[in-house]
N, C-alpha and C positions, 0 to 999 in steps of 0.2 A: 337544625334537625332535632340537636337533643332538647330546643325549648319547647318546641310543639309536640315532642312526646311525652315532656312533661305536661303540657295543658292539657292533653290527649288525657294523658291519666289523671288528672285532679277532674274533669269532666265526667269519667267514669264512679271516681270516688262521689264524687257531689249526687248524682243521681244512679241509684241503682235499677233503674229501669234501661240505662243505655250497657251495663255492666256488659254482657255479651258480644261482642264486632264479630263480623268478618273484614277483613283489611279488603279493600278495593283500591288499589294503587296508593297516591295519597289521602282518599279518603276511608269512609268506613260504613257499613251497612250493619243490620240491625237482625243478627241471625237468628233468634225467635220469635220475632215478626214474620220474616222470611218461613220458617219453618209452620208460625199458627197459619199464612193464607196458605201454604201449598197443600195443608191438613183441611182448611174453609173448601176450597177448591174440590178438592178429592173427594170430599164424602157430596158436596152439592153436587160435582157429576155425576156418583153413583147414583143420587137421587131422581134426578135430572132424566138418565136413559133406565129408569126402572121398571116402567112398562114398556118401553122396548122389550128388554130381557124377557119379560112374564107374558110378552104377546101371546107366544105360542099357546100357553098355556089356556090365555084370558080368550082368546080367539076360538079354538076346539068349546070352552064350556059356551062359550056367547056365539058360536054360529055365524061368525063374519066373515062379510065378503071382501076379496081383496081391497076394493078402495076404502072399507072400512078399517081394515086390518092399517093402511095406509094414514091415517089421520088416526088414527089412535096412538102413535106412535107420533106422529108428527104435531099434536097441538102442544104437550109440552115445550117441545120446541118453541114456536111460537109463542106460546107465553113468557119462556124463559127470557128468548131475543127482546122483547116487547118491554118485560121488566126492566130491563137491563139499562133505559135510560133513565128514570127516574131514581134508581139506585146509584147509577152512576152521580147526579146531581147531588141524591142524597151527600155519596161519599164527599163531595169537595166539601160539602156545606156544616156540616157535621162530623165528621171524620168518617173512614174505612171502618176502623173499630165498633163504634157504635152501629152503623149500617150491619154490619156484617152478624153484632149479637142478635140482630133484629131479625133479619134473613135466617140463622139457623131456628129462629126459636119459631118462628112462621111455619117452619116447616114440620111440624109436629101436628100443623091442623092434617094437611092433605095425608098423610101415613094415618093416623085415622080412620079419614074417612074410606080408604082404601081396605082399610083392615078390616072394618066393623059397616061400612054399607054400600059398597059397591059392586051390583048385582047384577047391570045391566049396559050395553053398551053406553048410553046416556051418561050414567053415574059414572062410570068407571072415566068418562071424558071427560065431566066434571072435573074429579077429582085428579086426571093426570093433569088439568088445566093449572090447577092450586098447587101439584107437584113442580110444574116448570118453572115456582120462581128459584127452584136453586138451580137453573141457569144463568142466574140472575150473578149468582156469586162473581161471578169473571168481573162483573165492575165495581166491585169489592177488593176481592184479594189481589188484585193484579197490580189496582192505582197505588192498595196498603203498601205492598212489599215496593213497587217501583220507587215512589218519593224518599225512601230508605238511600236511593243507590244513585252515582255517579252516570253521566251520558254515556261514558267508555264500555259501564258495565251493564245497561242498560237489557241486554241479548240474553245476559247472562243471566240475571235476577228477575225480569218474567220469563225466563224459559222456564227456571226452576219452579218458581210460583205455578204458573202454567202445565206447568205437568202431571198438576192436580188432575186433568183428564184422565190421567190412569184409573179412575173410578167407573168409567166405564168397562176395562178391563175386567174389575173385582166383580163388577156386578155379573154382567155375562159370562162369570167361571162360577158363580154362588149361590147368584138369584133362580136359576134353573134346577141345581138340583135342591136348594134350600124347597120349592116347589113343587117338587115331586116329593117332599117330604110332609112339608106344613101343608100343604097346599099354595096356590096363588097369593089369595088373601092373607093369609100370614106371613108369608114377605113381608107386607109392608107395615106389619106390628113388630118384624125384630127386627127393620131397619132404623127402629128406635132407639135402641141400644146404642150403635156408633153414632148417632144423630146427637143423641147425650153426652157421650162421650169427646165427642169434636166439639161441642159449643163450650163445656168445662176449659178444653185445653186453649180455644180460641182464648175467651175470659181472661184464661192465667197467663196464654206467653205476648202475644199482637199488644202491640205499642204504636202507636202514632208518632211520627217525627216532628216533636214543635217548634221545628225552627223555620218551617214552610206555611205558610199562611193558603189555609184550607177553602177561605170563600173564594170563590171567581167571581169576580162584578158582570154584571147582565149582560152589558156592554162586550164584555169578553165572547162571552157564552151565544150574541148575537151576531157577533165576529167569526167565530168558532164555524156557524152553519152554514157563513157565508163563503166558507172556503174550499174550495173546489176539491184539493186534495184531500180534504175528509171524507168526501162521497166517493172517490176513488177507491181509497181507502175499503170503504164499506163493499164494494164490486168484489173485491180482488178476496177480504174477508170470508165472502158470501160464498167462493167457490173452494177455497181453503179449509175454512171451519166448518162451513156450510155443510160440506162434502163430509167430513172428520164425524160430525156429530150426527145426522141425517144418518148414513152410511152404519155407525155404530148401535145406532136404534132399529136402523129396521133391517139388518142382515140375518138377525135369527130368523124373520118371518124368512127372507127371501132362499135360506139356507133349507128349511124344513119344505117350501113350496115347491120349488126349481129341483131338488137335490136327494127328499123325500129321508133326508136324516132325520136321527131321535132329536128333542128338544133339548137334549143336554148334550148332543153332538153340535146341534146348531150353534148352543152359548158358546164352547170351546172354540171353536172354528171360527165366531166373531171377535170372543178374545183373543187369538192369534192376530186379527188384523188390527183389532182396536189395542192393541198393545204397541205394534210396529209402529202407529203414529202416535203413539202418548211417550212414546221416547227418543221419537225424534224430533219432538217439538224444541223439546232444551238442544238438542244438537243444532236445530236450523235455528237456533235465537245466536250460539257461540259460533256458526259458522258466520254467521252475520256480520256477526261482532267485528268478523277479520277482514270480509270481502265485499258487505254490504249487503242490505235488506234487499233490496232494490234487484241485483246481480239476484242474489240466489232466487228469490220468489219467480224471476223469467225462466232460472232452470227447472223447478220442479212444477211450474204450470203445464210444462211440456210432457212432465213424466206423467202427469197427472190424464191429459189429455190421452195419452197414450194406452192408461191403465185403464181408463173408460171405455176406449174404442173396443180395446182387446175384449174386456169383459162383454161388450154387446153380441159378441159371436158363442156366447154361452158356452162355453168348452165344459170338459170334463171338470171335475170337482178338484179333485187338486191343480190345474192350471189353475183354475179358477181362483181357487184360495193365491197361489204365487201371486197372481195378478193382483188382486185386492190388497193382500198384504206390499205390495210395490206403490200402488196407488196411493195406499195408507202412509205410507212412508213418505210419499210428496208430499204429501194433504200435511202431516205433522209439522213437515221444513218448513211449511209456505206458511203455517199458521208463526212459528217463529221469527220467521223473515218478517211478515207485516208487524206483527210486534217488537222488534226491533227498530225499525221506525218510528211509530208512534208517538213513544214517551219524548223524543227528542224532537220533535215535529210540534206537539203539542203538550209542552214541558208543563206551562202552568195549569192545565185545563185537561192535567190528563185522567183524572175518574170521567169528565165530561164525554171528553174524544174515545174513551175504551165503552164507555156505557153505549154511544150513541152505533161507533163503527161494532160494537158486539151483538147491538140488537137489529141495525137491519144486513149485519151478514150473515148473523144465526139467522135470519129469513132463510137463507138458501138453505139450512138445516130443515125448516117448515115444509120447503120445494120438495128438496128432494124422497122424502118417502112418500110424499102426496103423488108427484110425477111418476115412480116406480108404480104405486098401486095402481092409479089409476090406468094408465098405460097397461099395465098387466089384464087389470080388467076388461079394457077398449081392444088391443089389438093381439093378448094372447100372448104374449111375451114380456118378460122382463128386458128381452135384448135391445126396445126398441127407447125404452128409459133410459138406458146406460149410452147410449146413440146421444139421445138430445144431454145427455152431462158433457159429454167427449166434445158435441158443439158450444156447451158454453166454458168448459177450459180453453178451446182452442180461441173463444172471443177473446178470452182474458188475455192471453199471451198475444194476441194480435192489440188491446189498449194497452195494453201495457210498455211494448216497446214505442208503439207512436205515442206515447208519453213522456220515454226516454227519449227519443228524436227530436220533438219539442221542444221538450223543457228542460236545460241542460241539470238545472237541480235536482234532478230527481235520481239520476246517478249518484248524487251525493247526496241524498236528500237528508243526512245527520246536519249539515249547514244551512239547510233553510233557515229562515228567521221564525222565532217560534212567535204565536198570537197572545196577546195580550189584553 
């Protein structure tokens, strides 16, 4: 014990880049790595759901009809999910570090153009298109901080990283009345400001771990797609994150439409829900930790399903919020649970497997404001949206167990054998 404390510290003396630990049983993680993606994370979601937050506003000047209010909200999405594999790539190939200065410093074009010329529904989709690549951050900061940490602590270290989603929160408590102050369009010239500020701290603290060899051979990476539990994966994601982030963009429209609140009642009211699952995401990574990904993801698909159903009967505005905020709270577990899997699933390949399963579950983030709107549009109700989500949780929770039925690894699926 007492010679590997001593290597431990002669390790630390030799390099001042690893000087910092957090202890993880016997090994050790890297706390201002951990610290730069959970900061990468956080400001690319607030970026990420930013015209969400400002719909309201961009909608009354620009005259939009619900399905359009619906995909304005929803193409960053999609372009975030979309980025998110070739970033991922990037990350194994290059490292997280680099990818991620790249990604913050990107995102200076789209705030921009948002600022200074976006006037029209067109423009304004444009440029939320070029905003969604800091959706893109998740196969970044996620792979960064994980290859830092131990399989044991795996639940632990991307829940934290992961909780970057709190950016939604920020946005939806700030970007509405920051707008009723500057206007719309200058939101997105003082989200400059911390945009700057998060790429200096990335710069200064985020460290790569060189003792893990960053390429994956093609070979792997062809291995990788060919593997069934990765598309699983991506399902289970799709109605998890899908739901989380979808849900957190377009709840102001749906609050101001359905409910007839001010637009800074609506942000409030979204940040109460998108807050409930940005903090339970690290809790369903640590409940994981103890019971399994696998176990908790089947319980709160249920609750999930539940939260939907309820919400389709359009109740009063405070049921309504309880309900949302409970759903929220599945949606955050079940985003922890699958990632708690993952890294151990696909150890060496994991920028690949987070890029690949973040961009087509963020799909369901695309679905779902697109499915709300237009549905609103075609049959007159929100209720009949929240109907068709409630049947595809309820799918999930039905593949999911005949999954477990089948395949006895998947109960345990931290001991599958990882790809190589």
């Amino acid at each position: 014990m007492k010679g590997r404390s001593g290597e431990r510290g002669s390790r630390r003396t030799a390099d001042p880049r690893r000087s910092t630990t957090v202890k993880t049983g016997a090994r050790t993680g890297n706390l201002p790595t951990l610290i730069a993606c959970f900061m990468h994370f956080d400001l690319s979601f607030m970026l990420w759901v930013l015209i969400g937050s400002l719909g309201v506003f961009a909608s009354q000047d620009l005259g939009l009809s619900p399905a359009q209010k619906g995909w304005l909200v929803a193409v960053p999405i999609l372009s975030g999910s979309i980025l998110r594999i070739p970033l991922g790539l990037l990350s194994d190939r290059v490292g997280g570090r680099r990818a991620g200065i790249a990604l913050l410093a990107f995102l200076f074009v789209p705030l921009v153009l948002g600022w200074l010329w976006a006037d029209s529904f067109s423009s304004l989709l444009a440029a939320g298109f070029l905003l969604g690549a800091g959706g893109a951050s998740f196969a970044v900061a996620l792979p960064l901080a994980s290859r830092w940490y131990p399989p044991e602590r795996q639940g632990l270290a991307m829940g934290i990283a992961a909780a970057g989603n709190s950016g939604t929160v920020v946005t939806n408590l700030l970007a509405p009345r920051l707008a009723a102050i500057v206007g719309w369009h200058g939101v997105f010239g003082l989200a400059m400001i911390p945009l700057a500020v998060v790429l200096l701290a990335f710069v200064l603290l985020a460290r790569e771990d060189s003792s893990r060899s960053l390429v994956a051979p093609a070979s792997g990476t062809r291995q990788l797609l060919r593997a069934p539990d990765l598309w699983w994966f991506c399902a289970f994601y799709a109605v998890t994150f899908g739901g989380y982030v979808g849900l957190s963009s377009f709840l102001p429209i749906f609050f101001r439409d359905q409910y007839q609140v001010t637009p800074l009642q609506a942000g409030y009211l979204t940040a109460a829900a998108a807050l409930a699952g940005s903090v339970a995401r690290p809790i369903g990574g640590i409940v994981a930790d103890r019971v399994g990904g696998v176990r908790l993801l089947s319980i709160v698909l249920v609750v999930v399903a539940g939260a939907y159903g309820l919400a389709a009967r359009l109740p009063p505005l405070g049921a309504m919020v309880g309900i949302l905020v409970a759903g929220m709270l599945g949606l955050g577990m079940g985003n922890g649970a699958v990632f708690q899997v993952v890294p151990q699933r696909f150890r060496r390949q994991v920028g690949a497997a987070t890029g690949i399963i973040g961009a087509l579950g963020g799909l369901g983030g695309f679905a779902l404001p697109t499915l709300l709107g237009t549905l609103k549009q075609t049959s007159g109700s929100f209720g009949s949206g929240f109907l068709a989500l409630s049947v595809a949780a309820v799918s999930a929770v039905v593949a999911l167990r005949v999954l477990v039925g089948a395949r006895e690894q998947w109960p345990a699926a931290a001991e599958v054998p990882e790809i190589t």
